[in-house]
N, CA and C atoms as a LAMMPS dump frame, in Angstrom:
ITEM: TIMESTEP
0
ITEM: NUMBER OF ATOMS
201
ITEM: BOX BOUNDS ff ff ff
-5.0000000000000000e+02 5.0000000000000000e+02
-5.0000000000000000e+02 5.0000000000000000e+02
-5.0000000000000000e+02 5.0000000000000000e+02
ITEM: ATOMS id mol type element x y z
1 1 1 N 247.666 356.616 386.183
2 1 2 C 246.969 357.883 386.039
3 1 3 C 247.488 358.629 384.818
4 2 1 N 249.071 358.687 384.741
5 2 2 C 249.769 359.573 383.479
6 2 3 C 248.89 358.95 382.016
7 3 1 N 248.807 357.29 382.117
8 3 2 C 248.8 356.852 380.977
9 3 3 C 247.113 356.754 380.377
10 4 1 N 246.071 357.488 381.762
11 4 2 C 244.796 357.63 381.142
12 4 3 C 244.869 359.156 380.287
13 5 1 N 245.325 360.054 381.173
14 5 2 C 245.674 361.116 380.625
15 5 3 C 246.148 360.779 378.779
16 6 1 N 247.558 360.598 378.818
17 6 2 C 248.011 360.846 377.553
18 6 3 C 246.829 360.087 376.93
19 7 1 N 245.952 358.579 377.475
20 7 2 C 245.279 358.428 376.546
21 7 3 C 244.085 359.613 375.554
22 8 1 N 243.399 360.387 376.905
23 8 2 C 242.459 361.55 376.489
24 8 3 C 242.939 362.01 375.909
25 9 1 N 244.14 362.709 375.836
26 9 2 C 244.639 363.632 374.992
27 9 3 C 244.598 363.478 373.596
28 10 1 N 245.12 361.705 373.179
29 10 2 C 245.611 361.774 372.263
30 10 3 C 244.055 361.721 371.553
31 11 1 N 243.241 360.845 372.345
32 11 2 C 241.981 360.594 371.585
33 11 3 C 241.13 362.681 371.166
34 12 1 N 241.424 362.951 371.907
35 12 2 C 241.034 364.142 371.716
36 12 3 C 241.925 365.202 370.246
37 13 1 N 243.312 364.731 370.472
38 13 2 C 243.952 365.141 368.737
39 13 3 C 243.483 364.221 367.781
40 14 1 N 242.826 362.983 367.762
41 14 2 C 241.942 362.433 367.002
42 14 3 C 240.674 362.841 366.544
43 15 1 N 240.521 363.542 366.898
44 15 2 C 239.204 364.186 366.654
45 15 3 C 238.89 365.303 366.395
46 16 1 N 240.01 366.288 366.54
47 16 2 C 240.746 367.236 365.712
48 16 3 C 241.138 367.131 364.798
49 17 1 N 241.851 365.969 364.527
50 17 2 C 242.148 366.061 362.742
51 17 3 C 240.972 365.467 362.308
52 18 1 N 239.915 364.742 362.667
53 18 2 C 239.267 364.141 362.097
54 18 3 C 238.028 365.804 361.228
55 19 1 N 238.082 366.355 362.332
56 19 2 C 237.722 367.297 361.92
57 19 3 C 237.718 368.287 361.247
58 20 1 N 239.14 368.147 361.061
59 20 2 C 240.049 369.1 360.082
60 20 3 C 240.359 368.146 358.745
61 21 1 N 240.201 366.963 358.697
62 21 2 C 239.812 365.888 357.623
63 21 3 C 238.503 366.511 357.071
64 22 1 N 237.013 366.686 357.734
65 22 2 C 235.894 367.169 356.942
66 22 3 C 236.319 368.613 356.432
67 23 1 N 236.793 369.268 357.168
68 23 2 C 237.038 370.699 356.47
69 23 3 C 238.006 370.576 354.818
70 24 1 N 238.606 369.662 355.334
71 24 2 C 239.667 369.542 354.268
72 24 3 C 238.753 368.946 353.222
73 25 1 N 237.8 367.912 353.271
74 25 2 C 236.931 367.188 352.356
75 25 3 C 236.194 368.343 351.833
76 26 1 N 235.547 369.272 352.164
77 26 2 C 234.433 370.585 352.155
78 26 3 C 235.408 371.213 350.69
79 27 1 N 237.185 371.728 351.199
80 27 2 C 237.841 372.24 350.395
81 27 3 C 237.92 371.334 349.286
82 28 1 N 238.056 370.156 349.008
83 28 2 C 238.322 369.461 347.907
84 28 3 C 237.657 369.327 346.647
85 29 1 N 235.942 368.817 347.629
86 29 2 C 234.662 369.313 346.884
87 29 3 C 234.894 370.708 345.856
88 30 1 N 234.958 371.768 346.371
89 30 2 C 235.096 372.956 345.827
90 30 3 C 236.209 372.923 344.787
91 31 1 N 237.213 372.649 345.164
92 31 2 C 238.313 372.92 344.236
93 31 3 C 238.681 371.577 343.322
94 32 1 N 237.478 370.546 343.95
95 32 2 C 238.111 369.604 342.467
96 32 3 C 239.504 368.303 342.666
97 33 1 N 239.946 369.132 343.4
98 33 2 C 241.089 368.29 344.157
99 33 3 C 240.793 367.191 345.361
100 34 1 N 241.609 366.407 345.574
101 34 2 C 241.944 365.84 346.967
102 34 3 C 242.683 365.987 348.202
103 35 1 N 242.222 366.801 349.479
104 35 2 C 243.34 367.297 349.946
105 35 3 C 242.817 366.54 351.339
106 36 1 N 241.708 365.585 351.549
107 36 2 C 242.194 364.851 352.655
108 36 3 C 243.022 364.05 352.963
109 37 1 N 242.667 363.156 354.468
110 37 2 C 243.753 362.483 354.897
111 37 3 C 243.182 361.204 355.011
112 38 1 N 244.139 360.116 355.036
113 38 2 C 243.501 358.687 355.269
114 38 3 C 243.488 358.085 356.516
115 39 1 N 242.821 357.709 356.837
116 39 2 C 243.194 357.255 358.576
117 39 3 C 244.566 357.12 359.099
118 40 1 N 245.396 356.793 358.329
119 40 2 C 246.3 356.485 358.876
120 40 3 C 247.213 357.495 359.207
121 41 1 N 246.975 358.684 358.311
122 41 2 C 247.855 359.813 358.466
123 41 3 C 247.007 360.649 359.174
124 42 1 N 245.768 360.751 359.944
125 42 2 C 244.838 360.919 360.991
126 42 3 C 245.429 360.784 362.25
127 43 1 N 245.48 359.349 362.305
128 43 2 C 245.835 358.748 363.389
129 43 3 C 247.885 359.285 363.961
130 44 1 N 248.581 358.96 362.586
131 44 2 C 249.618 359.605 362.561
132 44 3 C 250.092 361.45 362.756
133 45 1 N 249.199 362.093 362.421
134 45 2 C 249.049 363.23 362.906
135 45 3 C 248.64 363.596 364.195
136 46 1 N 248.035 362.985 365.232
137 46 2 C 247.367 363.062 366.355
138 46 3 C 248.495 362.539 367.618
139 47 1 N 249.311 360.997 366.853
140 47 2 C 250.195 360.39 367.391
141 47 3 C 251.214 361.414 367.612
142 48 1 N 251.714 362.388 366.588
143 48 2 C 252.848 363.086 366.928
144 48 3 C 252.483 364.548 367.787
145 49 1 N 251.314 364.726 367.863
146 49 2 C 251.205 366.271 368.365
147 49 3 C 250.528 365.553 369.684
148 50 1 N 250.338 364.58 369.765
149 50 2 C 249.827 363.66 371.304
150 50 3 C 251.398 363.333 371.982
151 51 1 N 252.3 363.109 371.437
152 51 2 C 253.863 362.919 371.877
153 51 3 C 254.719 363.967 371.929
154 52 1 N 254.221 365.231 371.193
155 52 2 C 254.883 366.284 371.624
156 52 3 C 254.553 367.012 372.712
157 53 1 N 253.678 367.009 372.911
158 53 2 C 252.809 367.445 374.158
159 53 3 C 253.197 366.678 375.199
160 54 1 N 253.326 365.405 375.098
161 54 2 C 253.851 364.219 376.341
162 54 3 C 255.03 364.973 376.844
163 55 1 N 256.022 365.205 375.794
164 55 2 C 257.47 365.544 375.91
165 55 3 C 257.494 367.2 376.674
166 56 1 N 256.844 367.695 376.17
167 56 2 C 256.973 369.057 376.816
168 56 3 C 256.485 368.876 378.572
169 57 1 N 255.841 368.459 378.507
170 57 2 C 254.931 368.027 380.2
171 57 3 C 256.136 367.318 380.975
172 58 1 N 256.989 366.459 380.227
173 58 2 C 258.206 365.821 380.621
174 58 3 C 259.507 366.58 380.99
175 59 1 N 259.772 367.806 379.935
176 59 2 C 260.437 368.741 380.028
177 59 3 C 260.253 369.767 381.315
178 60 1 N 258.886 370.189 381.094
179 60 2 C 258.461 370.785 382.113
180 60 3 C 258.707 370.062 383.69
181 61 1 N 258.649 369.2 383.797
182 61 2 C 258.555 368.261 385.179
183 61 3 C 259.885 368.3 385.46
184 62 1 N 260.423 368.003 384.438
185 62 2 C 262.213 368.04 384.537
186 62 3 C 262.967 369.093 385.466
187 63 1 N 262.372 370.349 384.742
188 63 2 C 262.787 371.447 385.241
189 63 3 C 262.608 371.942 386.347
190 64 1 N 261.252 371.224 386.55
191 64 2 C 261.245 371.861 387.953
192 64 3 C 261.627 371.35 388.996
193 65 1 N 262.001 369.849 388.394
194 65 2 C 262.683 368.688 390.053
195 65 3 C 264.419 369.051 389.732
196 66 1 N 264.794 370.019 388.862
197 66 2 C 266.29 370.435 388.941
198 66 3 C 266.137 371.743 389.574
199 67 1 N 265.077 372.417 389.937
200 67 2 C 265.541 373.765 390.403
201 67 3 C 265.282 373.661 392.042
């Protein structure tokens, strides 16, 4: 059950940056520059804010089977 969860989650910070990838493409257009991301740092961005979130839920659980 934990491990469908973290899956949604993470797929869901995937799709957040992916989204924040077009915004970022929108800015680049304009300014000439390149300020998106490549999949991999997509996927790597999603991976770490999908594992920090794991960890806090972990933390949280922690705390409460010590009190």
């Amino acid at each position: 059950m934990k491990s469908k969860l973290i899956l949604k989650k993470f797929n869901e910070y995937v799709q957040i940056e992916r989204e924040r990838n077009k915004l970022m493409l929108e800015v680049s257009q304009q300014l000439g520059f390149d300020f998106t991301f490549s999949e991999e740092e997509i996927l790597n961005n999603a991976f770490e804010k999908a594992m920090y979130n794991f960890m806090e839920s972990i933390k949280k659980e922690g705390e409460w089977w010590t009190k």
